[in-house]
C-alpha positions, 0 to 999 in steps of 0.5 A: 862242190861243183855246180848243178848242171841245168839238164836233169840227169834220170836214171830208168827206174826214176821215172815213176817219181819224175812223173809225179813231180812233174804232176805236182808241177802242173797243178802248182803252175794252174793254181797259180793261173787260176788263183785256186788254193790247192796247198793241202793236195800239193803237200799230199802229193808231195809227202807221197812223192817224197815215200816213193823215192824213198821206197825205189832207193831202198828196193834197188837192185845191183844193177841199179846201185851200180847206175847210181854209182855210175851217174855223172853228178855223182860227188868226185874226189875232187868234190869231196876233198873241197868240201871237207879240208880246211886247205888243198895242194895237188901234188903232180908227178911220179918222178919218174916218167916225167908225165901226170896222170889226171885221172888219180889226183893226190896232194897235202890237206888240212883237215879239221887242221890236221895235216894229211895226205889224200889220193883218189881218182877222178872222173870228168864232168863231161864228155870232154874232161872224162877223156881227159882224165880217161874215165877215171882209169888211171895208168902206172904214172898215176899209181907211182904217184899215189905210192911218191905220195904216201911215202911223203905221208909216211916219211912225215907222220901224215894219215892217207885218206883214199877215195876210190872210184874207178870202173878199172886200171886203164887197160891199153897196150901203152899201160901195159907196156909200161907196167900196169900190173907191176905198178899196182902189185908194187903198191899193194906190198908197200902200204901193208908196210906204211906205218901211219893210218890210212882210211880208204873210201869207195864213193862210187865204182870200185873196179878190180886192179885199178881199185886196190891200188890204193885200197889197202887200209887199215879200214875200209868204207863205202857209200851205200850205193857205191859198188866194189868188184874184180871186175865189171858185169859187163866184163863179167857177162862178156867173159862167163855167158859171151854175152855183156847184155847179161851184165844184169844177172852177172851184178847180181852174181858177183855180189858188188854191193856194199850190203854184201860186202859188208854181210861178207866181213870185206868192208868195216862200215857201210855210210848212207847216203842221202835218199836219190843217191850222194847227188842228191846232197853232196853236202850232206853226203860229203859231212856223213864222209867227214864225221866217219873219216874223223871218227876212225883217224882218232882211234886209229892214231891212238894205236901203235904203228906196229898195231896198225900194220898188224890190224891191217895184215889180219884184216886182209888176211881174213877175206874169203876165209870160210869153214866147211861143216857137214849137213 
């Protein structure tokens, strides 16, 4: 995983229980000045500061859960992967426009000594690797590697693994013009035709297009405090109200949690996270992803690949179905 950075990173809704752990701070530092026992009364405050992080993350509301899945400590594709694989090889290229795109990473892993194949997009650390990678918005490039990479998945009998995380495809006039939206239709056709398991994940944002290119799967995951939308609320708000200050109210409207999604038949299991969000404990975070991923790749892999591809047809072929009765 990659390190913890020194500055804490506190999101506004924190800001109750940083001041308790700064109080609980404060006397632990006199007592040790003063050479007073105050033990009982720190475990006091610290089980109440610990039930207060517990009440916030459990009450959050959409426009949090999206700051969460925003936060720049948040587990990446890249963290996950080195945490659960036995063995990784990025693979580069799109064999076509002779360029990689580092903001879709993909390659050949073991995991739990089983070959696969895994692709998801990256964000940057900071502010220099998120442009680098372009805030995880990935071009055409990047989604024509992800399909040269499932066609080897597939060629060679290896389950997909996808992690998602993306506030979008990237929108620019170069995009565009080489094909953004073509790339991405062409990938969402191909894989309801791949014949081996493929598992995705959202881990953090999945925003519209940029998300479905490689979102279709025979089952589909979300971390708990992950968000799935066609389109961001602030894109949302902008569009509906001419207003992006309003993007509270449009997360609110466009139901982008995993709760909803998973009250809405879209999503197959929802995974907790540690309590204050996968940054938390990206180990543990990362073991509840690894036990889920394990657990569905044998019962998927016990099926057909004719069963697979027909699982998968129905599924998507049931999202947004709903009867009318009569009040």
């Amino acid at each position: 995983m990659a390190p913890p950075e020194r500055k804490s990173i506190l999101l506004s809704f924190e800001k109750p229980l940083v001041e308790l752990e700064a109080r609980i701070g404060q006397i632990r530092e006199l007592a040790e000045e003063n050479d007073v026992d105050v033990s009982t009364q720190i475990r006091q405050l610290e089980s109440r500061a610990t039930h207060l992080r517990q009440e916030i993350f459990s009450n959050l509301t959409p426009a949090q859960r999206l700051q969460v899945a925003r936060h720049p400590r948040r587990p990446s594709t890249l963290d996950y992967i080195q945490a659960i694989t036995d063995e990784w090889i990025e693979l580069h290229g799109d064999r076509g426009s002779g360029k990689d795109d580092p903001a879709l990473v993909g390659g050949v892993a073991r995991l739990e000594g089983r070959p696969v194949v895994i692709l998801g997009h990256q964000k940057g650390r900071d502010t220099k690797d998120n442009v680098a990678r372009n805030f995880g918005m990935a071009s055409p490039g990047g989604y024509r590697k992800a399909m040269r990479l499932m066609r080897h998945a597939d060629r060679f009998s290896m389950p997909i693994i996808t992690f998602i995380d993306t506030p979008g495809a990237f929108p620019g006039f170069e995009a565009e013009e080489m094909g953004q939206g073509e790339a991405i239709a062409y990938n969402l056709r191909e894989m309801f035709g791949l014949q081996v398991p493929i598992i995705c994940t959202i881990i953090g944002e999945g925003g519209s297009g940029g998300a479905l290119g490689i979102g279709v799967g025979d089952r589909l995951m979300m971390f708990e405090h992950s968000v799935y939308t066609v389109a961001s609320p602030e894109a949302c708000a902008a569009i509906l109200w001419k207003d992006a200050g309003r993007s509270a109210e449009a997360s609110e409207a466009l139901k982008i949690t995993s709760w909803d999604l998973k009250q809405l038949g879209i999503l197959d299991e929802l995974l907790p996270e540690p309590v204050g969000g996968a940054h938390a404990d990206p180990l543990q975070a990362a073991d509840t992803l690894k036990q889920a991923i394990l657990r569905y790749l044998t019962e998927l892999s016990a099926m057909t690949a004719e069963s697979r591809q027909q699982l998968r047809y129905q599924k998507y072929r049931k999202i947004g179905v709903f009867a009318e009765t009569a009040a």
